[in-house]
N, CA, C and O atoms as a Tripos MOL2 file, in Angstrom:
@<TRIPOS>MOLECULE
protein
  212   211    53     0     0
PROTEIN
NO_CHARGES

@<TRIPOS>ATOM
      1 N          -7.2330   -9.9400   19.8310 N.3       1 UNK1
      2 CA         -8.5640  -10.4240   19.6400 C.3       1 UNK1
      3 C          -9.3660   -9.4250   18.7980 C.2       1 UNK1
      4 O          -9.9760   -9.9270   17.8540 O.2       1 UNK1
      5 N          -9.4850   -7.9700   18.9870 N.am      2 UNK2
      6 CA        -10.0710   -7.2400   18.2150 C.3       2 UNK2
      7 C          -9.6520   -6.6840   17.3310 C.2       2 UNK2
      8 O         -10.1920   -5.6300   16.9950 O.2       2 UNK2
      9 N          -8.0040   -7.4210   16.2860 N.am      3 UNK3
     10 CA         -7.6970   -7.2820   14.9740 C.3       3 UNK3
     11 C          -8.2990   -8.4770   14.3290 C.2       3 UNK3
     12 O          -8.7480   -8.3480   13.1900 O.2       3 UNK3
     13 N          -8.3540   -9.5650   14.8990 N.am      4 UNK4
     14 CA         -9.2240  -10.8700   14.9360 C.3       4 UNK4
     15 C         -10.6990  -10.6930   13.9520 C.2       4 UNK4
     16 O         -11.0770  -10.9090   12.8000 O.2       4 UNK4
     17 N         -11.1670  -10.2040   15.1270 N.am      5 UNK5
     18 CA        -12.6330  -10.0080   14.9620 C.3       5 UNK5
     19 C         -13.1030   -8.8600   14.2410 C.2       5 UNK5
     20 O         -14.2480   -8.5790   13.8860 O.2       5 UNK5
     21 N         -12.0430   -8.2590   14.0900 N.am      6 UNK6
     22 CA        -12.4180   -6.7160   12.2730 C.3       6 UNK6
     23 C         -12.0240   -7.5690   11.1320 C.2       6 UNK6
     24 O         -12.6880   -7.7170   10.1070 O.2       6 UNK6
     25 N         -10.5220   -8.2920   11.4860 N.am      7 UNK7
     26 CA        -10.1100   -8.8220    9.9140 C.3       7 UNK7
     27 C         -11.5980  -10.1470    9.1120 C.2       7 UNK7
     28 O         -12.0000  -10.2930    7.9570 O.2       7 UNK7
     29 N         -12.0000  -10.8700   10.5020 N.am      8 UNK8
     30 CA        -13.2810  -11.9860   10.4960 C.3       8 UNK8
     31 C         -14.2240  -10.9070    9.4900 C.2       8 UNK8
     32 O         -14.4550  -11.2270    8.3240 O.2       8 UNK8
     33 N         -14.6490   -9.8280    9.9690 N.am      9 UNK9
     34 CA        -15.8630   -9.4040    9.2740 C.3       9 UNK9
     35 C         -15.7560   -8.4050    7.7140 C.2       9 UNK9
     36 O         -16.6630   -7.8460    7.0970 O.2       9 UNK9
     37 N         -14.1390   -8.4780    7.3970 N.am     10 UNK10
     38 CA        -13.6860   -7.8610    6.2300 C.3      10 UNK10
     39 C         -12.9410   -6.3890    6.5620 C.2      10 UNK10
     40 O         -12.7910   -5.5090    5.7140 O.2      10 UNK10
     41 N         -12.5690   -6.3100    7.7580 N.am     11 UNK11
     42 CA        -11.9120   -4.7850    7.6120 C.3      11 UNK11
     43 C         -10.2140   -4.8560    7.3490 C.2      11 UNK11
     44 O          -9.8490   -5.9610    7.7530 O.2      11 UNK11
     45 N          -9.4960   -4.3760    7.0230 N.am     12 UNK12
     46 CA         -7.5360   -4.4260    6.8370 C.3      12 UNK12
     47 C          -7.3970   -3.5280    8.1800 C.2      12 UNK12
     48 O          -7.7210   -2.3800    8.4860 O.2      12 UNK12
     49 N          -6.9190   -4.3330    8.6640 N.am     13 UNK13
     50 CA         -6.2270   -3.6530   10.1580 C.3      13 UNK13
     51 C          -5.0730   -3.6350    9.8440 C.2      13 UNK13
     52 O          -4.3190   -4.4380    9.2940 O.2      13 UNK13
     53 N          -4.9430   -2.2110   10.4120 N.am     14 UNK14
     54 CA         -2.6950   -2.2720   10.4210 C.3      14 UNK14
     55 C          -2.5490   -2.2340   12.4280 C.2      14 UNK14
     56 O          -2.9730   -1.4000   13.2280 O.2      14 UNK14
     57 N          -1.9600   -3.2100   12.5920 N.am     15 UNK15
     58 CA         -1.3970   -3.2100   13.8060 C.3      15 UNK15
     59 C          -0.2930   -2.5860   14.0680 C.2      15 UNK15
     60 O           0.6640   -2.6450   13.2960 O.2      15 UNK15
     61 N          -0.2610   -1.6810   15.5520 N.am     16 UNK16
     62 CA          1.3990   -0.8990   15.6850 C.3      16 UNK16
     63 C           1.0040   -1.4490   16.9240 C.2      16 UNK16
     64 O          -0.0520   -1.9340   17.3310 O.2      16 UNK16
     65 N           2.6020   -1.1660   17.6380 N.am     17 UNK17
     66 CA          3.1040   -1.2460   18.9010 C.3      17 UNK17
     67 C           3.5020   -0.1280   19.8080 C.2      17 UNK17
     68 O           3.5050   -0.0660   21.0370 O.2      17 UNK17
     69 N           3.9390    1.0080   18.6080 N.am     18 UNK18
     70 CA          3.8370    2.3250   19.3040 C.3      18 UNK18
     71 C           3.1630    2.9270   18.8130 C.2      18 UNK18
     72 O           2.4060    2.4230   17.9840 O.2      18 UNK18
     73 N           3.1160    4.5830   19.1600 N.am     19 UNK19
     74 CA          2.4350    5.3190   18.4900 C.3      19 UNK19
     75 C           3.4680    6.1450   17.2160 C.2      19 UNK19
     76 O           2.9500    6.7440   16.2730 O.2      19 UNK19
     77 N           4.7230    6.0540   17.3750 N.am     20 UNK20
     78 CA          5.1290    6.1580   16.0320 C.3      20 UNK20
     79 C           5.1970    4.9470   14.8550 C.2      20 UNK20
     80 O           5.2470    5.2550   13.6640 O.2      20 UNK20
     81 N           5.1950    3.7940   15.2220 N.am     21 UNK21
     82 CA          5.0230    2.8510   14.0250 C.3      21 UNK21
     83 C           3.6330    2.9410   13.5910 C.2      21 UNK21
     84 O           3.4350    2.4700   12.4710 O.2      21 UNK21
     85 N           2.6410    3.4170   14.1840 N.am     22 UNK22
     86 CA          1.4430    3.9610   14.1150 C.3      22 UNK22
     87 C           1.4850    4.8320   12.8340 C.2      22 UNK22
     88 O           1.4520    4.4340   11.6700 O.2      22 UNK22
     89 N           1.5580    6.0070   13.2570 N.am     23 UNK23
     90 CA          2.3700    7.1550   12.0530 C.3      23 UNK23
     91 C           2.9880    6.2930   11.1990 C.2      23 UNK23
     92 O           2.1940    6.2090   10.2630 O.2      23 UNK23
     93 N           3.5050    5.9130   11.0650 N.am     24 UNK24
     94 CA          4.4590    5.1540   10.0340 C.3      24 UNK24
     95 C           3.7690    4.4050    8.9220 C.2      24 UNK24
     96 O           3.7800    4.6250    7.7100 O.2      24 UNK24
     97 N           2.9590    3.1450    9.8650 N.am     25 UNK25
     98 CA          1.9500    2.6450    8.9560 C.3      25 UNK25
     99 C           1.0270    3.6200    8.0940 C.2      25 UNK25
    100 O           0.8890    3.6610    6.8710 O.2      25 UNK25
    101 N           0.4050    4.4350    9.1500 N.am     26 UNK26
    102 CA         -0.6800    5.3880    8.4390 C.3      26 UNK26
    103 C          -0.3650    6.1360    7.4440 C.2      26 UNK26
    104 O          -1.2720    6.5290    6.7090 O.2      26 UNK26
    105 N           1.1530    6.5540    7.1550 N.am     27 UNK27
    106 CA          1.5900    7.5950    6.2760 C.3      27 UNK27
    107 C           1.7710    6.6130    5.0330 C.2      27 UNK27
    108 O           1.2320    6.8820    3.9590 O.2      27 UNK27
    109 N           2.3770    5.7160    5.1680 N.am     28 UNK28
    110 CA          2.9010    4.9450    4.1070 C.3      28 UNK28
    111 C           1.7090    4.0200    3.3790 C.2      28 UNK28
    112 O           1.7500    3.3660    2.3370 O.2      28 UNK28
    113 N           0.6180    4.2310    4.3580 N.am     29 UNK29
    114 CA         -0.8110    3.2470    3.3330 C.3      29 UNK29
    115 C          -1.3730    4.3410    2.6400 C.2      29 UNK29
    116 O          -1.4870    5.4660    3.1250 O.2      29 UNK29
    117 N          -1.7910    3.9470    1.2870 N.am     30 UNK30
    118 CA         -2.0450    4.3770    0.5320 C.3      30 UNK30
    119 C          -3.6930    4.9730    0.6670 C.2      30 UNK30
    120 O          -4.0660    5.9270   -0.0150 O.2      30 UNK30
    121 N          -4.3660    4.4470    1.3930 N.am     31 UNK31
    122 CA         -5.5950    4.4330    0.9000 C.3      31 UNK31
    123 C          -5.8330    5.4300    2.2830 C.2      31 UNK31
    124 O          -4.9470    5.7590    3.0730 O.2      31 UNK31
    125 N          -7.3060    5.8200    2.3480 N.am     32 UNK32
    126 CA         -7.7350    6.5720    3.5970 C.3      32 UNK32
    127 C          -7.4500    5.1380    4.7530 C.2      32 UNK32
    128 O          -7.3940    3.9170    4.6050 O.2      32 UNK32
    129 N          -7.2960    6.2530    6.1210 N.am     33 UNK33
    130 CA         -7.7870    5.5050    7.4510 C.3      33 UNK33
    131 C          -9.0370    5.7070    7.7110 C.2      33 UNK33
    132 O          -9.5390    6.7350    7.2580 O.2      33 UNK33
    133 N          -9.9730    4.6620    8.6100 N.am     34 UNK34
    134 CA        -11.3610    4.9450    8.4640 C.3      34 UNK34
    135 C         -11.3850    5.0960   10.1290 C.2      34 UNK34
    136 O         -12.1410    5.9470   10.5990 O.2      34 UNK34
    137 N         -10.7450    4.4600   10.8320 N.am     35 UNK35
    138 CA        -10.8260    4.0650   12.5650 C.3      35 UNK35
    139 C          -9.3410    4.2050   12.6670 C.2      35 UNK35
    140 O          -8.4880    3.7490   11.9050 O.2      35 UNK35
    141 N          -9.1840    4.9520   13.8000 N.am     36 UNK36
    142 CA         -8.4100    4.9360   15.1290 C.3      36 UNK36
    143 C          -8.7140    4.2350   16.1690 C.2      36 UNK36
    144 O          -9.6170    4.8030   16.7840 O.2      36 UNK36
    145 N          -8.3250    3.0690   16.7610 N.am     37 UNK37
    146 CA         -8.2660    2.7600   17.9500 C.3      37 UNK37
    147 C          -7.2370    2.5570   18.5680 C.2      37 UNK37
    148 O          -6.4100    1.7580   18.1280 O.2      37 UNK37
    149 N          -7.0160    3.3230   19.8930 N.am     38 UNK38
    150 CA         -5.8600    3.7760   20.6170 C.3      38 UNK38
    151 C          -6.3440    3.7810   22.0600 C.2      38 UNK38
    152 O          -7.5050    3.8620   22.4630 O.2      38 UNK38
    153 N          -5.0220    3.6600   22.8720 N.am     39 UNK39
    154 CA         -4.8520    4.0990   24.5290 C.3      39 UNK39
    155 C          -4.6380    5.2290   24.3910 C.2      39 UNK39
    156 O          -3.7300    5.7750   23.7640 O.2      39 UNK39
    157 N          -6.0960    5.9810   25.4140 N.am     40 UNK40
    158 CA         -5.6380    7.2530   26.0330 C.3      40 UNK40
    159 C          -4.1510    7.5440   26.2520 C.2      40 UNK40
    160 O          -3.4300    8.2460   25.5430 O.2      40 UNK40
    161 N          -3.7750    6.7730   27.5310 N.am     41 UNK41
    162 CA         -2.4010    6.8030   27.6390 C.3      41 UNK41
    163 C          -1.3940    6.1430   26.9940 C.2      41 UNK41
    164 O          -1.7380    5.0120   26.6520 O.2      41 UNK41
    165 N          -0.2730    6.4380   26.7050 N.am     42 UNK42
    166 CA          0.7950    5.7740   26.0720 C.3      42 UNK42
    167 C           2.0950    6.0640   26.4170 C.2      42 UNK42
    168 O           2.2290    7.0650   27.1210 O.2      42 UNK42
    169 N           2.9780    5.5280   26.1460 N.am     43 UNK43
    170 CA          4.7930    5.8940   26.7040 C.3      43 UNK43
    171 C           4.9650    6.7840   25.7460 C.2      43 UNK43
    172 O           5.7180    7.6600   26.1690 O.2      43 UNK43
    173 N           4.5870    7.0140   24.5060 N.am     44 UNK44
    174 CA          5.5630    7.7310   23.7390 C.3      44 UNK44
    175 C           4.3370    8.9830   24.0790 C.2      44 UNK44
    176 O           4.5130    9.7850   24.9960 O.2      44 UNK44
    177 N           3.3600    9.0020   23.3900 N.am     45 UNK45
    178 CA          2.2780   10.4200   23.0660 C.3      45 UNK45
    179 C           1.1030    9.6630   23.8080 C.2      45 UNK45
    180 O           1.3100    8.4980   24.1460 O.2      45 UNK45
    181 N          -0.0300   10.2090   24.0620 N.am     46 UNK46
    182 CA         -1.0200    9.8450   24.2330 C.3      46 UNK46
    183 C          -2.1210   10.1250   22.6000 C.2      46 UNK46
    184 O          -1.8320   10.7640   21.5890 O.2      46 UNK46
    185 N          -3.0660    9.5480   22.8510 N.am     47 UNK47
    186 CA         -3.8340    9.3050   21.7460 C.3      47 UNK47
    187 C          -4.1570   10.3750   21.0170 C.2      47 UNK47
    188 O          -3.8030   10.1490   19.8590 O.2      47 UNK47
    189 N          -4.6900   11.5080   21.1210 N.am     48 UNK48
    190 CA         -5.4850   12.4800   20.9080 C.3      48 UNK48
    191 C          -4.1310   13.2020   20.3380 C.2      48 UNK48
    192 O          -4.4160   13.7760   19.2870 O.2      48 UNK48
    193 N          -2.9340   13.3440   20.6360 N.am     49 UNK49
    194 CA         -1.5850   13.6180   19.7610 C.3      49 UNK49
    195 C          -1.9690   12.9610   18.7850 C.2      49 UNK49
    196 O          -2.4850   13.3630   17.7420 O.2      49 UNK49
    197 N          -1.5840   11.3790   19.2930 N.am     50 UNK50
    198 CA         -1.9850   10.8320   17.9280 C.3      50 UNK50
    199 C          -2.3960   10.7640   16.5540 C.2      50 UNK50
    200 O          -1.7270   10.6180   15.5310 O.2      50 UNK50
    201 N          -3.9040   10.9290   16.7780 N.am     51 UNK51
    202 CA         -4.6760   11.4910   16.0260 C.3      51 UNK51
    203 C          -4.4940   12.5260   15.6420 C.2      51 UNK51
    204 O          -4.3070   12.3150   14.4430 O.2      51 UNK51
    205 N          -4.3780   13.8850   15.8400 N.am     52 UNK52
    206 CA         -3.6960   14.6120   15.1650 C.3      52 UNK52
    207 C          -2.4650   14.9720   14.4890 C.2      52 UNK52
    208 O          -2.2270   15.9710   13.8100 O.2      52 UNK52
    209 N          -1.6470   13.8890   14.8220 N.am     53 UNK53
    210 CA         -0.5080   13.8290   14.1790 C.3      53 UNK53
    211 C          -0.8970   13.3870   12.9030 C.2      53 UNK53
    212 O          -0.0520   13.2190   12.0240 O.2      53 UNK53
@<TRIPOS>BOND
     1     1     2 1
     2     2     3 1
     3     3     4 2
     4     3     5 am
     5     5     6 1
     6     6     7 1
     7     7     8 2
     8     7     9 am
     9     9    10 1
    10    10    11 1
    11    11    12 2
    12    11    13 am
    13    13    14 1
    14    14    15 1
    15    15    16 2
    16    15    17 am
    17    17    18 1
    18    18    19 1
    19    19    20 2
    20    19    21 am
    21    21    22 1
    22    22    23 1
    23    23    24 2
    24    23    25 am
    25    25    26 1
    26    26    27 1
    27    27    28 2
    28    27    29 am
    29    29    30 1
    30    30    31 1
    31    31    32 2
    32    31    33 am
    33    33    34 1
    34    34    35 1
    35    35    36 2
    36    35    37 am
    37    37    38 1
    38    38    39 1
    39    39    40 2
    40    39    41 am
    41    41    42 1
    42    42    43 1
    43    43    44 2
    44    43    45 am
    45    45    46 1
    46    46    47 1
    47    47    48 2
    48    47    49 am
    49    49    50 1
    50    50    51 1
    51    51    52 2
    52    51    53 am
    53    53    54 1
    54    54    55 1
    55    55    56 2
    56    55    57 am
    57    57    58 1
    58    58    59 1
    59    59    60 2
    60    59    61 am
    61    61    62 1
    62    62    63 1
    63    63    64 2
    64    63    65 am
    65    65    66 1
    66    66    67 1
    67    67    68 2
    68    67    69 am
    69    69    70 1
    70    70    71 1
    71    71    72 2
    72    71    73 am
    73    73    74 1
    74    74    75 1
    75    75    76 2
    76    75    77 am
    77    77    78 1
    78    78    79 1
    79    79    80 2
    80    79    81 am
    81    81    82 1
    82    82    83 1
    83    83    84 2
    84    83    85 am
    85    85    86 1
    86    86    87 1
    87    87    88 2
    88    87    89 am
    89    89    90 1
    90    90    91 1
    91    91    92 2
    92    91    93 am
    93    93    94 1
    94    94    95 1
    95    95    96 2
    96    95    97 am
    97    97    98 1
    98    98    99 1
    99    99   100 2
   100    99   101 am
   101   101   102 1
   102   102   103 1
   103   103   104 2
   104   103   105 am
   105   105   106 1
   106   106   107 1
   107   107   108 2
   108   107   109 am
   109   109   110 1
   110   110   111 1
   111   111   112 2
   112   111   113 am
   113   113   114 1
   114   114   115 1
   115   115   116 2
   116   115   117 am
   117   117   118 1
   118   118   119 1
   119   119   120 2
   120   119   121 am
   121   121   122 1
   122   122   123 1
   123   123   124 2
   124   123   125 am
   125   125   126 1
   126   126   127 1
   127   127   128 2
   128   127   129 am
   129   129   130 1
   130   130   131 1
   131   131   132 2
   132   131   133 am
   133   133   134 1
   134   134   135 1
   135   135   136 2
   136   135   137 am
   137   137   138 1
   138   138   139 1
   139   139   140 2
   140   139   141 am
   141   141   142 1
   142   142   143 1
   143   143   144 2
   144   143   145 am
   145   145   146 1
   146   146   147 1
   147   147   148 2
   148   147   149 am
   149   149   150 1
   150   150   151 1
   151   151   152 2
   152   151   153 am
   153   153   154 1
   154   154   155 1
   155   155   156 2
   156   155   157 am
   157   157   158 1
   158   158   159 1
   159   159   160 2
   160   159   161 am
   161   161   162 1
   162   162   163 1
   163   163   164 2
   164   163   165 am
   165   165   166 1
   166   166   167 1
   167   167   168 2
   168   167   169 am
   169   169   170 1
   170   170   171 1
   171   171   172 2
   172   171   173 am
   173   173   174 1
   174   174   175 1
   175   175   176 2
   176   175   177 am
   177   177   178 1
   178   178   179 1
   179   179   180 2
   180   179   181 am
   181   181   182 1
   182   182   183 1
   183   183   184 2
   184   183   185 am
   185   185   186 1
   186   186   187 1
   187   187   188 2
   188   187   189 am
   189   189   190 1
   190   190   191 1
   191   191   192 2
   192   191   193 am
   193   193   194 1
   194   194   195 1
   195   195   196 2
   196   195   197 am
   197   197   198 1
   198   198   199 1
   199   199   200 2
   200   199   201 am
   201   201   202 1
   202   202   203 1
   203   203   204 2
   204   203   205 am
   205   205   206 1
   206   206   207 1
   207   207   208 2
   208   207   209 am
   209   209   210 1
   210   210   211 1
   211   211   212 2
@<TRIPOS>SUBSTRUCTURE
     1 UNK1         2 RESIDUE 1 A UNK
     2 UNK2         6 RESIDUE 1 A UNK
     3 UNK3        10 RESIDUE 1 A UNK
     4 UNK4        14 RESIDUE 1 A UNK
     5 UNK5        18 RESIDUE 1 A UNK
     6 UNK6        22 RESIDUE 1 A UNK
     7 UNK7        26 RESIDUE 1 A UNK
     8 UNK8        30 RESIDUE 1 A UNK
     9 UNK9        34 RESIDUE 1 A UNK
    10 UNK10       38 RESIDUE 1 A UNK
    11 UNK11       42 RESIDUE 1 A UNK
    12 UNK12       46 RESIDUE 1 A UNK
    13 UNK13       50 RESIDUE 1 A UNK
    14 UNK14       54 RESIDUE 1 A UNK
    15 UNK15       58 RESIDUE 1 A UNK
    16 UNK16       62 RESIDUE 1 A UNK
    17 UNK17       66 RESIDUE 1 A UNK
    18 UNK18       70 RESIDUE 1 A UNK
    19 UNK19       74 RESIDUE 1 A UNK
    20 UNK20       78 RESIDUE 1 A UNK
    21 UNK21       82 RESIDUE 1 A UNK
    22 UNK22       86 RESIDUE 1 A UNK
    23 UNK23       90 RESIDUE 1 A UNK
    24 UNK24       94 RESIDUE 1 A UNK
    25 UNK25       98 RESIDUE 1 A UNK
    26 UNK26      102 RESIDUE 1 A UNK
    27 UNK27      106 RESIDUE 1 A UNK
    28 UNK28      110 RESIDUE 1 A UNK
    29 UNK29      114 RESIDUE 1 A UNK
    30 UNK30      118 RESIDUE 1 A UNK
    31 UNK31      122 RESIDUE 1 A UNK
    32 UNK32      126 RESIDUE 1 A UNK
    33 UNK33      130 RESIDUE 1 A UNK
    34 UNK34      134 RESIDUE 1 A UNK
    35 UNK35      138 RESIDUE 1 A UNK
    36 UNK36      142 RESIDUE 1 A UNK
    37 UNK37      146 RESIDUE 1 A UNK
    38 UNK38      150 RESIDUE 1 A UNK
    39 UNK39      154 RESIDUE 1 A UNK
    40 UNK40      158 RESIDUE 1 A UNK
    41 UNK41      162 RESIDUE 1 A UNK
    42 UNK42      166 RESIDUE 1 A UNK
    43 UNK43      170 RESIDUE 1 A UNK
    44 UNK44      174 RESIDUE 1 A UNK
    45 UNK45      178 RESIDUE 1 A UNK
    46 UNK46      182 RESIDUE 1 A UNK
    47 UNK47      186 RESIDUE 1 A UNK
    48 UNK48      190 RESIDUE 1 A UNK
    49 UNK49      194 RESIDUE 1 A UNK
    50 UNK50      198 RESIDUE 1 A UNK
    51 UNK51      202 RESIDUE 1 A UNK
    52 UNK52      206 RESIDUE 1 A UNK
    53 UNK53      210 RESIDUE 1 A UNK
């Protein structure tokens, strides 16, 4: 619902399922990331890894 309602008002969302296809997407798009939105918790890393990864 809330890739929905960013793509509705003009933003490109990349959707992941983990937090390495995450990385993956982010490395391989070309352009800046502007937003992170993430679970604190996660199976692989938690967020704040994340983000600094």
């Amino acid at each position: 619902m809330t890739t929905m309602m960013l793509e509705r008002q003009g933003y490109t969302v990349m959707g992941a399922s983990t937090p390495v296809e995450a990385i993956r997407l982010a490395t391989e798009h070309a352009g800046e990331v502007h937003l992170l939105m993430t679970d604190v918790v996660m199976p692989e890393m938690n967020g704040i890894n994340l983000f600094f990864n």
